[in-house]
FIKOLZA-1660 file (N, C-alpha, C; in steps of 0.1 Angstrom, whole numbers, plus 5000, padded with zeros to 4 digits):
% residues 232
   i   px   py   pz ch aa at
   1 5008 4988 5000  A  X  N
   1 5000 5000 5000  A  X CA
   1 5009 5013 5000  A  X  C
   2 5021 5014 5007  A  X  N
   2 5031 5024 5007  A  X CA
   2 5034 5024 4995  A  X  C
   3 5041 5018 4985  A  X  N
   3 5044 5016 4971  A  X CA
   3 5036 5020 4964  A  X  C
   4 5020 5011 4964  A  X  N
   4 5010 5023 4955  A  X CA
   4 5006 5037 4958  A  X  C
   5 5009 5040 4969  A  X  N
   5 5006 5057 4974  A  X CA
   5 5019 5065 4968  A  X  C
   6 5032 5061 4970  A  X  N
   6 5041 5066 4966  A  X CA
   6 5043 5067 4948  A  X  C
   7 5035 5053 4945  A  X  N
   7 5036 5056 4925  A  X CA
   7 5024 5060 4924  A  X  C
   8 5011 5063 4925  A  X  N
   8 5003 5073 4924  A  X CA
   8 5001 5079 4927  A  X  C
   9 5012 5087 4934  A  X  N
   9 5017 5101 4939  A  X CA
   9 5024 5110 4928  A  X  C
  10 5036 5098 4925  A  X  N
  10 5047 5105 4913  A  X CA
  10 5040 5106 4902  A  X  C
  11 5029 5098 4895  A  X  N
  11 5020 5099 4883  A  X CA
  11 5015 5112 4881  A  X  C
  12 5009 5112 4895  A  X  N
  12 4997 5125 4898  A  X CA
  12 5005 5135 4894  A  X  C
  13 5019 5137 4896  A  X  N
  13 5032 5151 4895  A  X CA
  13 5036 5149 4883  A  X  C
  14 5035 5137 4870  A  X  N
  14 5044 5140 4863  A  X CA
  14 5043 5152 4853  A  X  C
  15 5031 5157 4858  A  X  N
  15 5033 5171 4848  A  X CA
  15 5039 5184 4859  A  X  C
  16 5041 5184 4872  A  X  N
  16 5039 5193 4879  A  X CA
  16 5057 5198 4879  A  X  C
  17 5059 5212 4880  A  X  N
  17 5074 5218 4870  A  X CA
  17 5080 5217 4884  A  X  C
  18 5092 5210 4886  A  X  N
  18 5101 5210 4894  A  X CA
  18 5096 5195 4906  A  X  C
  19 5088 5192 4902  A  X  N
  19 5086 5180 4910  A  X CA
  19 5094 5166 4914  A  X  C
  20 5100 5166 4922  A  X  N
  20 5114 5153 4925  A  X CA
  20 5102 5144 4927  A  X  C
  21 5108 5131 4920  A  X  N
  21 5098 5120 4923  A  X CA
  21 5104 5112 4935  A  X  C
  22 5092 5107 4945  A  X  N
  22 5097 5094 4957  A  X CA
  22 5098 5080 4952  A  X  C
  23 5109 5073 4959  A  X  N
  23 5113 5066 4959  A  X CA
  23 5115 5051 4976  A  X  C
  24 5112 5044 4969  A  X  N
  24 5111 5031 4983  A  X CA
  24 5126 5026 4988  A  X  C
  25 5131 5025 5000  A  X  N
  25 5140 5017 5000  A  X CA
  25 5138 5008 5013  A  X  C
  26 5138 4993 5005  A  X  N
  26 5136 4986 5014  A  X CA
  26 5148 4977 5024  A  X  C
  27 5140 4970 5035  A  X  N
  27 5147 4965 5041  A  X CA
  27 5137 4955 5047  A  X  C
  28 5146 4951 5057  A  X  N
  28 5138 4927 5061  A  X CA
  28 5136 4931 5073  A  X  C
  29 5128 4928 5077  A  X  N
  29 5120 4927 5092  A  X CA
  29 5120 4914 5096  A  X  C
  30 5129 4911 5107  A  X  N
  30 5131 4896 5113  A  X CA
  30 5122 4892 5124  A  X  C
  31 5117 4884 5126  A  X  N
  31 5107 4880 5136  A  X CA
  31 5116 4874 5144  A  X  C
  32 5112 4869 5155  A  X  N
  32 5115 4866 5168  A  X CA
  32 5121 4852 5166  A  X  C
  33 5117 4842 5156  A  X  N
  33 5118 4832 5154  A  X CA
  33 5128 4829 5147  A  X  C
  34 5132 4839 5140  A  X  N
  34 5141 4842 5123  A  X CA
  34 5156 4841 5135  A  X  C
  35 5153 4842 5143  A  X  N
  35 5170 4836 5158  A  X CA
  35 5173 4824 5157  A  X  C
  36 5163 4815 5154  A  X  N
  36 5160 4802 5156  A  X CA
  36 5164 4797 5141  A  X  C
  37 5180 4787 5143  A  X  N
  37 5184 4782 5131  A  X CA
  37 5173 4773 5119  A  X  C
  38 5164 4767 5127  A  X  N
  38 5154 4757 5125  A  X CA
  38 5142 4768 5116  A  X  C
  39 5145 4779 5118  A  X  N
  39 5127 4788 5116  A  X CA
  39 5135 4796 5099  A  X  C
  40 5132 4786 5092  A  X  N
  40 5137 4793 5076  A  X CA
  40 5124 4795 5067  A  X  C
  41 5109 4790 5072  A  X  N
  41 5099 4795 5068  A  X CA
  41 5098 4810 5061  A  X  C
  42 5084 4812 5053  A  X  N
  42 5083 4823 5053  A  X CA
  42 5077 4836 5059  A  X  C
  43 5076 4831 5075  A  X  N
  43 5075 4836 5084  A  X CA
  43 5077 4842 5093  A  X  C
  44 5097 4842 5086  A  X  N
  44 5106 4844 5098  A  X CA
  44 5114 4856 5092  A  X  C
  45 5113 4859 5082  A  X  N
  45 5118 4871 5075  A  X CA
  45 5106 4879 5067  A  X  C
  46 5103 4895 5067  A  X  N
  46 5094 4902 5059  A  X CA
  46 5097 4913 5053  A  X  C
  47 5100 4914 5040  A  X  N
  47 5100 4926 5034  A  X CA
  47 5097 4941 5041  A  X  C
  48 5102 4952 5045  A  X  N
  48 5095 4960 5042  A  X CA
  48 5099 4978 5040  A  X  C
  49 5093 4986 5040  A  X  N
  49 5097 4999 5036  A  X CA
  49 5103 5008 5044  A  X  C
  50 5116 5010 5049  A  X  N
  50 5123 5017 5061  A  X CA
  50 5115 5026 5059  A  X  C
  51 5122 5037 5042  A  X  N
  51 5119 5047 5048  A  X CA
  51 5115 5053 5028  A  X  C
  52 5110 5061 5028  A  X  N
  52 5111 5065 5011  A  X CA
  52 5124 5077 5012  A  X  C
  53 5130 5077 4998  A  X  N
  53 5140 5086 4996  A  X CA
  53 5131 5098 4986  A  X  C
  54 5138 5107 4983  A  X  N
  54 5135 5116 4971  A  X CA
  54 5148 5115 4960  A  X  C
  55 5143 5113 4946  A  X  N
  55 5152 5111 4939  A  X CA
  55 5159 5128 4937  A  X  C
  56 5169 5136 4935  A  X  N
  56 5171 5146 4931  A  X CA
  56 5175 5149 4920  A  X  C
  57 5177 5141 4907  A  X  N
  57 5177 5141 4899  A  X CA
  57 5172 5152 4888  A  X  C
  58 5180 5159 4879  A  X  N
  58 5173 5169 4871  A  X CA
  58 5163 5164 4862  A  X  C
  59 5148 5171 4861  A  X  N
  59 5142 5167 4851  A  X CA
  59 5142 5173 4834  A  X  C
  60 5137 5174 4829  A  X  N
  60 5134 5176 4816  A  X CA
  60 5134 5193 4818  A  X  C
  61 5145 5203 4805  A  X  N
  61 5147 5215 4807  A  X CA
  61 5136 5217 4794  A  X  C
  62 5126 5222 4799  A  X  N
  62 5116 5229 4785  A  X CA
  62 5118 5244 4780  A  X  C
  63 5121 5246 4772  A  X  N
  63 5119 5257 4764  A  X CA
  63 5103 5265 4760  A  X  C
  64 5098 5277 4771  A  X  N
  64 5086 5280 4772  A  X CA
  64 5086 5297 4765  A  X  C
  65 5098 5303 4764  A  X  N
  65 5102 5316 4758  A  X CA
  65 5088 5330 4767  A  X  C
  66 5088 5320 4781  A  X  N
  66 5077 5332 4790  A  X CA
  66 5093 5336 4798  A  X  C
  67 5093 5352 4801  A  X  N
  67 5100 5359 4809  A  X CA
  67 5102 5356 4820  A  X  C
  68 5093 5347 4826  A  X  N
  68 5090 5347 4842  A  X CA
  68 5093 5328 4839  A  X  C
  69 5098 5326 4836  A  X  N
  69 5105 5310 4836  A  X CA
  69 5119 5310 4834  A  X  C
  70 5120 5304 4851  A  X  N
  70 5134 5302 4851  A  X CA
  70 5140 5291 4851  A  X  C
  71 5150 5280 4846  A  X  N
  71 5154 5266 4848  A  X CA
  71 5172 5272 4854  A  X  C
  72 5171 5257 4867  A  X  N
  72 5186 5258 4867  A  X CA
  72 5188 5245 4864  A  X  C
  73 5201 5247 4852  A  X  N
  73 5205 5239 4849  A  X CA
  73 5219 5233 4853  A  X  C
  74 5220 5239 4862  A  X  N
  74 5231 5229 4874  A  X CA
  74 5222 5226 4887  A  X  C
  75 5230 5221 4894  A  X  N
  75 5227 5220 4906  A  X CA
  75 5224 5232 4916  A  X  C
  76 5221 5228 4924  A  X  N
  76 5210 5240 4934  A  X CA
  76 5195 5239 4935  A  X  C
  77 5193 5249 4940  A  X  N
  77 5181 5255 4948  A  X CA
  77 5179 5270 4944  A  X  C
  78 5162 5271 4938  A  X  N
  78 5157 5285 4945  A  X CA
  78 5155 5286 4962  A  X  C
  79 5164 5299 4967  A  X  N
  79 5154 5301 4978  A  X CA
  79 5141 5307 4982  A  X  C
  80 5132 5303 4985  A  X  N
  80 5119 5309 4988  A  X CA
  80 5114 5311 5001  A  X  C
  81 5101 5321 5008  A  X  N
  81 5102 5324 5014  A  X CA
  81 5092 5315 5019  A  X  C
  82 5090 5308 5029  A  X  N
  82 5078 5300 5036  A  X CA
  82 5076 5307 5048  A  X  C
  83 5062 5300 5055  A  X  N
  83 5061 5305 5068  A  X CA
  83 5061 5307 5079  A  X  C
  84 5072 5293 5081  A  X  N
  84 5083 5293 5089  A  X CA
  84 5099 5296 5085  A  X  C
  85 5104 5304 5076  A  X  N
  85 5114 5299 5071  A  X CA
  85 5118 5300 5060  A  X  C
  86 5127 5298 5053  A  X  N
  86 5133 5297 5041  A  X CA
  86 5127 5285 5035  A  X  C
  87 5127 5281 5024  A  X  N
  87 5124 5269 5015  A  X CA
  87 5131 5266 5004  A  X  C
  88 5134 5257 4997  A  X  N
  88 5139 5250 4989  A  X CA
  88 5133 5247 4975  A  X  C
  89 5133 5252 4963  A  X  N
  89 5127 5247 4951  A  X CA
  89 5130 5248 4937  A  X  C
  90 5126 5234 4928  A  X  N
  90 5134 5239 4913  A  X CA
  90 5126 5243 4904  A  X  C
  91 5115 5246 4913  A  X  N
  91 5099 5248 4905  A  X CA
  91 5107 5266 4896  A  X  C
  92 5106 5273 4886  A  X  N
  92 5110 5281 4883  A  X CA
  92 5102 5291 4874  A  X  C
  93 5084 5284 4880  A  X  N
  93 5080 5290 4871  A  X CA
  93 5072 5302 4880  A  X  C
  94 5073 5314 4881  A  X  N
  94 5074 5327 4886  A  X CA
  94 5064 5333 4881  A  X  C
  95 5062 5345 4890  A  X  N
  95 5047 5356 4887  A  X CA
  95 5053 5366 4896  A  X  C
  96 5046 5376 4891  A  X  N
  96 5049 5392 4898  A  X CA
  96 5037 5389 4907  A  X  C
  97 5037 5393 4919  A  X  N
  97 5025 5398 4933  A  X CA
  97 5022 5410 4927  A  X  C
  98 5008 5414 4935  A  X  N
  98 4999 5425 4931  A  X CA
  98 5012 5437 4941  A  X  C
  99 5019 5433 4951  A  X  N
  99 5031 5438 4957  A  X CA
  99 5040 5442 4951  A  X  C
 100 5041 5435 4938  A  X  N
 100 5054 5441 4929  A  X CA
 100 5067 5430 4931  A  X  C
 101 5062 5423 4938  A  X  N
 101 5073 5410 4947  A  X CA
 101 5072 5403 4939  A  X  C
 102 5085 5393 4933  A  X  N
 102 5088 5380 4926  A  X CA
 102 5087 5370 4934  A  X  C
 103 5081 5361 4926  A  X  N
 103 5073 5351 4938  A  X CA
 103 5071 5336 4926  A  X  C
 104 5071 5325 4931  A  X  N
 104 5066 5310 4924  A  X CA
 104 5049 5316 4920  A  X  C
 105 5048 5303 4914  A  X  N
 105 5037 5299 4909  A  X CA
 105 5026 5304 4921  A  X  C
 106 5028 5296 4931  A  X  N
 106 5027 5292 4945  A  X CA
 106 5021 5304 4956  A  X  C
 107 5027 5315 4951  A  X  N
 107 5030 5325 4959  A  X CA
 107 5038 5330 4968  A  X  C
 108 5053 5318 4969  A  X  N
 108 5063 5321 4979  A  X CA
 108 5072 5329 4974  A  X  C
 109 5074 5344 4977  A  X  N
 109 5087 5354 4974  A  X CA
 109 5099 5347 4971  A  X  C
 110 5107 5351 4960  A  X  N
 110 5117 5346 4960  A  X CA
 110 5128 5354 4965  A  X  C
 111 5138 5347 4973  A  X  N
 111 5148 5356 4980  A  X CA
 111 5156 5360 4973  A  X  C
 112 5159 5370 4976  A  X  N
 112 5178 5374 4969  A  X CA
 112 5190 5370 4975  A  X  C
 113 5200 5375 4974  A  X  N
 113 5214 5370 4981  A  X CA
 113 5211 5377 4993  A  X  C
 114 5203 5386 4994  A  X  N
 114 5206 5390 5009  A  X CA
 114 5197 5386 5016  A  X  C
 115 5193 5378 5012  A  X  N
 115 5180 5370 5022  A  X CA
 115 5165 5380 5026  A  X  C
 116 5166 5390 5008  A  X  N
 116 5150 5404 5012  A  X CA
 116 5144 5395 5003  A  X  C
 117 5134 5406 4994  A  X  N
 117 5125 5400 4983  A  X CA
 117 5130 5406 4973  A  X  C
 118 5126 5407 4963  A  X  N
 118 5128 5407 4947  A  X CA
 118 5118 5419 4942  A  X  C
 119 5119 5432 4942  A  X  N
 119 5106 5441 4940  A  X CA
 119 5105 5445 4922  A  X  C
 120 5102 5444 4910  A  X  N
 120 5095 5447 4899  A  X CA
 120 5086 5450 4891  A  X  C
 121 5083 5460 4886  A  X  N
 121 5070 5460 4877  A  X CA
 121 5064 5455 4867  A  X  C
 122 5054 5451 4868  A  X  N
 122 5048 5443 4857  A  X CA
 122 5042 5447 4843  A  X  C
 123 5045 5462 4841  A  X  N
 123 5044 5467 4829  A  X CA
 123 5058 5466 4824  A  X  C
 124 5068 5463 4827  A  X  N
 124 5083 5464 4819  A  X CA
 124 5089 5453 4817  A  X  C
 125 5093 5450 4806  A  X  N
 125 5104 5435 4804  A  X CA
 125 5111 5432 4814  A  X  C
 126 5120 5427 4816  A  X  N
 126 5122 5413 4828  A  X CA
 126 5136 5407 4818  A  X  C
 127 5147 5413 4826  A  X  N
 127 5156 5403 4822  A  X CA
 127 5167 5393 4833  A  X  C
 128 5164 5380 4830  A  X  N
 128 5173 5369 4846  A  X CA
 128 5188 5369 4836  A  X  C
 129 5197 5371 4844  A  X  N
 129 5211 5366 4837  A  X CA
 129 5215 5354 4840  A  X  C
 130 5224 5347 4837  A  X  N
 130 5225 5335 4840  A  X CA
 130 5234 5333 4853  A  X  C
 131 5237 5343 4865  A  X  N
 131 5237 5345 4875  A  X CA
 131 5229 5345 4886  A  X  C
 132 5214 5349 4878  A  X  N
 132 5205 5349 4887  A  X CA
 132 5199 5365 4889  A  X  C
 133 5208 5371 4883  A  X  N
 133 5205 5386 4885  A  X CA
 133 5192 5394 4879  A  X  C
 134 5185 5399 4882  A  X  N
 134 5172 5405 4877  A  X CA
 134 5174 5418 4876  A  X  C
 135 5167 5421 4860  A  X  N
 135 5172 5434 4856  A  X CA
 135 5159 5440 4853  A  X  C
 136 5155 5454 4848  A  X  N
 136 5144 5457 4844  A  X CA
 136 5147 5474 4844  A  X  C
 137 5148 5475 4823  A  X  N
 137 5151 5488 4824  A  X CA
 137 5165 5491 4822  A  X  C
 138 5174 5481 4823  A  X  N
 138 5188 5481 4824  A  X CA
 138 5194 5484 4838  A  X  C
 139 5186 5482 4848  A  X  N
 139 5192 5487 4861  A  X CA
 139 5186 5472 4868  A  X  C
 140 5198 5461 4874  A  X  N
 140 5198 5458 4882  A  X CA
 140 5185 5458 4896  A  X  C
 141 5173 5449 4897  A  X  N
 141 5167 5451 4908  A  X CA
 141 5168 5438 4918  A  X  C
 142 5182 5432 4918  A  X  N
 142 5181 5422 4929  A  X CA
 142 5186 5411 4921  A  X  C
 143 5192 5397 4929  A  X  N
 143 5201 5385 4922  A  X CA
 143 5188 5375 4929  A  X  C
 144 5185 5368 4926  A  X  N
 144 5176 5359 4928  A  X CA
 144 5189 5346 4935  A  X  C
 145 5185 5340 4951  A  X  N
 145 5197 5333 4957  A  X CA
 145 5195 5318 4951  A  X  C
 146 5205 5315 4948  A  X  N
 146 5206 5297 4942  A  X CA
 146 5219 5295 4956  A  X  C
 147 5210 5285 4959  A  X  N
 147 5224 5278 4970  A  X CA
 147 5222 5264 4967  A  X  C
 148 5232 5260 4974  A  X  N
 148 5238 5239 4974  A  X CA
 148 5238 5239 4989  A  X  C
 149 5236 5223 4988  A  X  N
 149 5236 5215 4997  A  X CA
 149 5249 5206 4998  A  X  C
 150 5255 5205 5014  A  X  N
 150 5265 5194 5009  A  X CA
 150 5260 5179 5008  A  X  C
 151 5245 5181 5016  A  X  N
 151 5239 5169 5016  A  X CA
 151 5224 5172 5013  A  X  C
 152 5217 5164 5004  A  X  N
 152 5206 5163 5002  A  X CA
 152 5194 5156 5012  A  X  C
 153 5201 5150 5017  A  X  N
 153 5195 5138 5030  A  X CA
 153 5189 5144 5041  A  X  C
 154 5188 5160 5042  A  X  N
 154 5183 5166 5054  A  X CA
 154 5164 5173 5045  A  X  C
 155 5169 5173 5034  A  X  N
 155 5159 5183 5027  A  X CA
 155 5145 5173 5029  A  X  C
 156 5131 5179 5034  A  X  N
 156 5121 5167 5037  A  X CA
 156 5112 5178 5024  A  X  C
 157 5099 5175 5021  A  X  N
 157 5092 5181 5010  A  X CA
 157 5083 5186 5020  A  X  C
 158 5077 5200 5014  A  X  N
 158 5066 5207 5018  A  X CA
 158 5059 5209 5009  A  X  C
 159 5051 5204 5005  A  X  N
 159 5041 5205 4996  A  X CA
 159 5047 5197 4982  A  X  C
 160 5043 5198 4974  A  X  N
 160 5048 5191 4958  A  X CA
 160 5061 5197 4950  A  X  C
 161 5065 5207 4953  A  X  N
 161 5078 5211 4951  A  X CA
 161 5086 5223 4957  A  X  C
 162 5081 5219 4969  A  X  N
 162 5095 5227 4977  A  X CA
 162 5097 5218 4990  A  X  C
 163 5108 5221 4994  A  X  N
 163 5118 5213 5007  A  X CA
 163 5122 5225 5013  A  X  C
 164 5123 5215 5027  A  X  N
 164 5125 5220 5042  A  X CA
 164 5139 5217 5041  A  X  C
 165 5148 5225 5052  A  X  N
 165 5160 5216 5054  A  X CA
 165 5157 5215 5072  A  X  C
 166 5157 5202 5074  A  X  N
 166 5154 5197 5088  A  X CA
 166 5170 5194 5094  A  X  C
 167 5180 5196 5089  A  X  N
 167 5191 5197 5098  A  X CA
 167 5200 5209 5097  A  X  C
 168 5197 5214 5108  A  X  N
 168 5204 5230 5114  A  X CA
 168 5222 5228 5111  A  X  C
 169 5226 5213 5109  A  X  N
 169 5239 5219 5106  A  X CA
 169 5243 5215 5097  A  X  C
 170 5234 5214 5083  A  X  N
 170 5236 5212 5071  A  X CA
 170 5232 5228 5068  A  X  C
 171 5243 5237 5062  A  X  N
 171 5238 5250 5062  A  X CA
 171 5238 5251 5050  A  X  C
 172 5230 5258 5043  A  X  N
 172 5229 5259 5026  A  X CA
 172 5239 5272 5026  A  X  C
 173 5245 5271 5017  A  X  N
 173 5256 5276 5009  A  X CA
 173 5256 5289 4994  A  X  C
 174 5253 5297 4995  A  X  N
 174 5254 5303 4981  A  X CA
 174 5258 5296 4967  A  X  C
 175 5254 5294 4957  A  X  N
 175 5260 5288 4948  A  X CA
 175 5269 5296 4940  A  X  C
 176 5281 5291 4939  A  X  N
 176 5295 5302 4932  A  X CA
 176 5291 5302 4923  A  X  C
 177 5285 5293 4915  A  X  N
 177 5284 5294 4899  A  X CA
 177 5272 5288 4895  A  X  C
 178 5257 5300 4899  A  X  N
 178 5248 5294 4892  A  X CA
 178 5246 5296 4881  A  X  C
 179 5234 5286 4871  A  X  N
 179 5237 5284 4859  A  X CA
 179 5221 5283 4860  A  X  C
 180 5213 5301 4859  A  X  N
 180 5203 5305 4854  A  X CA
 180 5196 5302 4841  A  X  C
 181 5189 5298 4833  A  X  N
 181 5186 5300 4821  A  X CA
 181 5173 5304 4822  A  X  C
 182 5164 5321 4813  A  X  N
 182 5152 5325 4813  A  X CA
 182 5151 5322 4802  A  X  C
 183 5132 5317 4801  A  X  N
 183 5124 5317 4792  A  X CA
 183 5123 5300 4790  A  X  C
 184 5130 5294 4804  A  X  N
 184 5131 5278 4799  A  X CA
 184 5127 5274 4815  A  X  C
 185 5121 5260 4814  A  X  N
 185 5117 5257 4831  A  X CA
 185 5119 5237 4831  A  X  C
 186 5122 5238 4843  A  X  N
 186 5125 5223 4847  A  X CA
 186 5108 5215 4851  A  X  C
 187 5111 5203 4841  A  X  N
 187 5098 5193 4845  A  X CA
 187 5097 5188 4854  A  X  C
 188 5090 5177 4858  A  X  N
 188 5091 5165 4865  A  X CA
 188 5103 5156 4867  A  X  C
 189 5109 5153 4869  A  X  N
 189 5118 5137 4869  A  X CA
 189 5114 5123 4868  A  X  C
 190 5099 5123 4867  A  X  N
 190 5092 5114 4870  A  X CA
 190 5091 5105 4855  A  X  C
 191 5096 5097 4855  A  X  N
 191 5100 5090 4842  A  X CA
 191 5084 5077 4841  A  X  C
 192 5073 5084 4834  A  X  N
 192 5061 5081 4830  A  X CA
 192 5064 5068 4828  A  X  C
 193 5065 5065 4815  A  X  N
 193 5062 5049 4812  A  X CA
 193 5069 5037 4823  A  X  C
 194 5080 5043 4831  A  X  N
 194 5082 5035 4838  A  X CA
 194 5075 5031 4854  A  X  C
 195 5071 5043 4855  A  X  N
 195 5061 5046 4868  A  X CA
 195 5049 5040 4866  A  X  C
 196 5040 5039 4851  A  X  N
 196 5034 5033 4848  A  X CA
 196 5028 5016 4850  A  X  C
 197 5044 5012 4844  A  X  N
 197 5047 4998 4847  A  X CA
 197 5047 4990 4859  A  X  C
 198 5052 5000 4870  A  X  N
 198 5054 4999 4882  A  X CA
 198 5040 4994 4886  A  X  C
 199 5036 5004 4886  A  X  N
 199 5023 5006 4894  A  X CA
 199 5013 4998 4887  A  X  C
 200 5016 4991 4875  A  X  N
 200 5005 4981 4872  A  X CA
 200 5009 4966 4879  A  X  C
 201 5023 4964 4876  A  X  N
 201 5031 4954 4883  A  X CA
 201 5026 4955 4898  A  X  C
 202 5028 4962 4908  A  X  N
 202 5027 4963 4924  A  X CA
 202 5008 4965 4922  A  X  C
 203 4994 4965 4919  A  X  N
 203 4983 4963 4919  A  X CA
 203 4984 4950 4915  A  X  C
 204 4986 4942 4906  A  X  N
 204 4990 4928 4908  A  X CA
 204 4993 4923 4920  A  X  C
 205 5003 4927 4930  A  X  N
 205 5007 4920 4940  A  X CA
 205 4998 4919 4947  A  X  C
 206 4993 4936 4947  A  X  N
 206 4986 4936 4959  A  X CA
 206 4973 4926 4956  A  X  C
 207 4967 4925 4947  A  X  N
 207 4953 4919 4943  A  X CA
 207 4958 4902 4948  A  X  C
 208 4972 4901 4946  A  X  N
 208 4971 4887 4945  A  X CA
 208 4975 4884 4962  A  X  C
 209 4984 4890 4976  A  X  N
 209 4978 4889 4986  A  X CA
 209 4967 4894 4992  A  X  C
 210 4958 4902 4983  A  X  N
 210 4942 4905 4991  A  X CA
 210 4936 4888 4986  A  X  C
 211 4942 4883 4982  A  X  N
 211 4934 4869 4972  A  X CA
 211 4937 4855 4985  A  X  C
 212 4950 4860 4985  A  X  N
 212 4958 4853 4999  A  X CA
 212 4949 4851 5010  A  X  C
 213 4951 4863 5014  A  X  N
 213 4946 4866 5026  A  X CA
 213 4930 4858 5028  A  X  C
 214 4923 4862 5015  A  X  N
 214 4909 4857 5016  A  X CA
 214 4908 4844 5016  A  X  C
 215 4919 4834 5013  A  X  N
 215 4922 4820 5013  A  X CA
 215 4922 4814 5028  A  X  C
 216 4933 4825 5032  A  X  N
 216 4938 4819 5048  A  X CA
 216 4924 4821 5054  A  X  C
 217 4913 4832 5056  A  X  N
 217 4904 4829 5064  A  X CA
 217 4894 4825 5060  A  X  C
 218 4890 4820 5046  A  X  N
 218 4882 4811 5047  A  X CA
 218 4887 4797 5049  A  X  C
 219 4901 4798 5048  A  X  N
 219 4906 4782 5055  A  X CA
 219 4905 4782 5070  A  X  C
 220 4906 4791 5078  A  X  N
 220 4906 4795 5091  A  X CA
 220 4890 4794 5096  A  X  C
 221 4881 4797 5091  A  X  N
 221 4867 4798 5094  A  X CA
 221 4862 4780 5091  A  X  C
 222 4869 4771 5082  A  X  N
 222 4867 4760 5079  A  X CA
 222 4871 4749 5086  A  X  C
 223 4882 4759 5099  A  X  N
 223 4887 4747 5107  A  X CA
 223 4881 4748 5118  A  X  C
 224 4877 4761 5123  A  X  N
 224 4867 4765 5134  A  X CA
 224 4855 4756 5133  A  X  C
 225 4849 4758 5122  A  X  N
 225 4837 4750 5117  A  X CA
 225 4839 4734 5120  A  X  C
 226 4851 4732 5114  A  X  N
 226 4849 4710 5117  A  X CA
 226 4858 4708 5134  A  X  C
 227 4864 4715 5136  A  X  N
 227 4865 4715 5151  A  X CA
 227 4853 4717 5160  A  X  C
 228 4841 4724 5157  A  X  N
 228 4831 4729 5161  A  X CA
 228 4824 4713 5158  A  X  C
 229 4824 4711 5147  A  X  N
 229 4814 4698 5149  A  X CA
 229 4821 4685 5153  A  X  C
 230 4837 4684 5154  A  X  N
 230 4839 4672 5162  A  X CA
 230 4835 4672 5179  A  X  C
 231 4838 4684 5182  A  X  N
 231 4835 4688 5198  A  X CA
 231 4821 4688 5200  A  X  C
 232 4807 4687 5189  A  X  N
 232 4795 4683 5193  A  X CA
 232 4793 4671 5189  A  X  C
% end
């Protein structure tokens, strides 16, 4: 059931721009018996799901030629503004606030290097350098902040495409060399026909222990029953 929530999760996202798809990693759950050299049934060892990962993987860079689409095509992070906090995202597809504030899809401000907001008008062209820098007019209004991670392993998801960083001493980093590109935006990662397959494969399974299960107790209800009529 973890497995099909998690692939018709990534399905549901594969159109959604900057969405890292989840991923299962499993491990064996030993029963009390599985000590016991003699207990090699399949009773004594059980599959199951520690923990899900997030893949980070870059998705598909589309070519949209809108102003307000940004892709990074290195590594990093947009930072954005949440409501506890800073946030994490590669979602890059942008809008001006009725504030004049550069902001996601979403409505989270994007930060600058100095950790303010990003203020522009929405009657005037819009140019991102491949720095990150936002211009309008030919006058510089702010660098839009791309930082790195030394470790991705802290970052948890807040909503469909942005991340928390839940370890205080994993500190995000400025990126020396980000690698902006406007008028183009990052897809999904979510690699469809395979996700697809999955998820037809693992509804099989499951159908075939719900099939199980309905075996064992109507075998179980069949022994109650002739136990029942040898004891009358």
């Amino acid at each position: 059931m973890q497995s099909l929530d998690l692939l018709a999760n990534n399905l549901a996202n594969a159109s959604t721009n900057g969405f890292k798809r989840d991923q299962e990693f499993y491990g064996v759950y030993s029963s009390a018996d599985s000590e016991n050299a003699d207990a090699t049934g399949p009773n004594s060892t059980l599959p199951v799901i520690q923990r899900q990962w997030t893949d980070f993987s870059t998705g598909s860079i589309q070519t949209t030629g809108n102003a307000l689409n940004i892709a990074l095509t290195g590594p990093g992070f947009l930072s954005v503004n949440g409501t506890s906090g800073p946030l994490y995202t590669r979602n890059g597809d942008l809008q001006i606030l009725s504030t004049g504030e550069l902001a996601t899809s979403d409505g989270r401000t994007v930060r600058n290097a100095a950790g303010g907001t990003i203020r522009i008008s929405s009657d005037q062209p819009v140019s991102i350098a491949a720095d990150g820098t936002v211009s309008q007019g030919g006058a510089p209004r702010g660098k839009i902040q791309v930082v790195n991670f030394k470790s991705t392993d802290s970052l948890i998801k807040m909503g469909n495409t942005c991340f928390v960083n839940s370890d205080p001493k994993n500190i995000p980093a400025d990126s020396a060399d980000p690698r902006v590109e406007q008028g183009k935006i990052e897809g999904s990662n979510v690699p469809v026909a395979e996700a697809a397959m999955r998820l037809v494969g693992m509804m099989r399974q499951f159908e075939m222990l719900q099939k199980a299960v309905s075996v064992s107790n109507d075998m179980d209800s069949k022994t109650i029953q002739e136990v029942a009529r040898v004891g009358s």
